[in-house]
N, C-alpha and C positions, 0 to 999 in steps of 0.2 A: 714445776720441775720437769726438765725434756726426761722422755727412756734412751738408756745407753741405746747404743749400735746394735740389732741384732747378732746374738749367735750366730758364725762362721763357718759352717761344718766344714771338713778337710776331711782327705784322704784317711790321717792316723790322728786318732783322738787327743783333742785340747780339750786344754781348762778353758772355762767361762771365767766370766769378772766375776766380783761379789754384787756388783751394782747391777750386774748382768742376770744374777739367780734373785736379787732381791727384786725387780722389776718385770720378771716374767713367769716368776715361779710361780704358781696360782698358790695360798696359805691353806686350802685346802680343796683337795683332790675329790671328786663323785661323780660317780657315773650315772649318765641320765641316758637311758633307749641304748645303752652298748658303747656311749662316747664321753671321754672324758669332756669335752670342749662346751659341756649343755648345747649345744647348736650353734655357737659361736664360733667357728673353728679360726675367724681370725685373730679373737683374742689370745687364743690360745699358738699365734706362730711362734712368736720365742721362745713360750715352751717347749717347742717342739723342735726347735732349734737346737736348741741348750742340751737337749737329750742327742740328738745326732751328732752333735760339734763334740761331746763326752763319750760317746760309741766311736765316732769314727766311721766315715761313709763305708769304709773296708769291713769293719765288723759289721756294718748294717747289713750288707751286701750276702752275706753270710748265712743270713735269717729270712731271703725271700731270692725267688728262684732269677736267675738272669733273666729269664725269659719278661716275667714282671715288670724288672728293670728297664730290657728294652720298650719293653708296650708304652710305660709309662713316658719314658725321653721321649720315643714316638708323639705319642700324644701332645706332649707339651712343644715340643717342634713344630707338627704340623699346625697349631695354632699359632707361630710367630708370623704377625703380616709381614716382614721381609723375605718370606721363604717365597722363593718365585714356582713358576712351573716346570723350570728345570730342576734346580735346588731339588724342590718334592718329591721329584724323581729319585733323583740319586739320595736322597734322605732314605725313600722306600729301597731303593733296590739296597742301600746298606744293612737297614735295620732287617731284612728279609734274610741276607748274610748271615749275619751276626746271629739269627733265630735258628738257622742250621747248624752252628758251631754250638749254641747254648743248649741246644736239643739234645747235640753228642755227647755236651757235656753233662748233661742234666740224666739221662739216660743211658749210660755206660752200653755197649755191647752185650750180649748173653755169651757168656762163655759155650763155647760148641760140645754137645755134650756126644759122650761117646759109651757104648754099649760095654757092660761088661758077661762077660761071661762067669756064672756060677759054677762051680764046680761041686 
């Protein structure tokens, strides 16, 4: 018997199939060295799938910093072999961008503090 289709993740969180939780859901869960996967981590895509497709990339996003985000697109970018040496360029000079905006965001301003006087 084939496995359904991997989990989909989207933007705002979907249901999985029931054929979809019975073919990927491991029947039982344990951590081995810190990782659910025993060292397997491909057996374990759909699972991992099926938990992001039910979170929702937007709730995910929530729980680890943009900055994370970017590094990680980075990374998986800079290894597609269609990406030329211009492409690369402007990949880096965006995500360099985007690291400024996520900094301001991640880091709010100090509010300006101001002396008072005790009387």
């Amino acid at each position: 018997m084939s496995k359904p289709l991997l989990p989909q993740p989207q933007l705002d969180r979907t249901p999985i199939t029931l054929e979809q939780y019975e073919a990927y859901t491991p029947e039982k869960l344990e951590l081995i060295h810190g990782f659910y996967d025993y060292g397997y981590p491909d057996d374990f895509k759909g699972f991992y799938l099926a938990i992001l497709t039910n979170m929702g990339l937007r709730e995910a996003l929530h729980h680890i910093t943009i900055a994370k985000w970017l590094e990680a697109i980075q990374d998986v970018a800079l290894q597609n072999p269609k990406l030329d040496d211009s492409m690369r360029d402007r990949l880096n000079r965006g995500i360099a961008d985007l690291k400024v905006v996520a900094e301001s965001l991640e880091n709010p301003p100090l509010e300006p503090t101001t002396s008072k006087t005790l009387i």
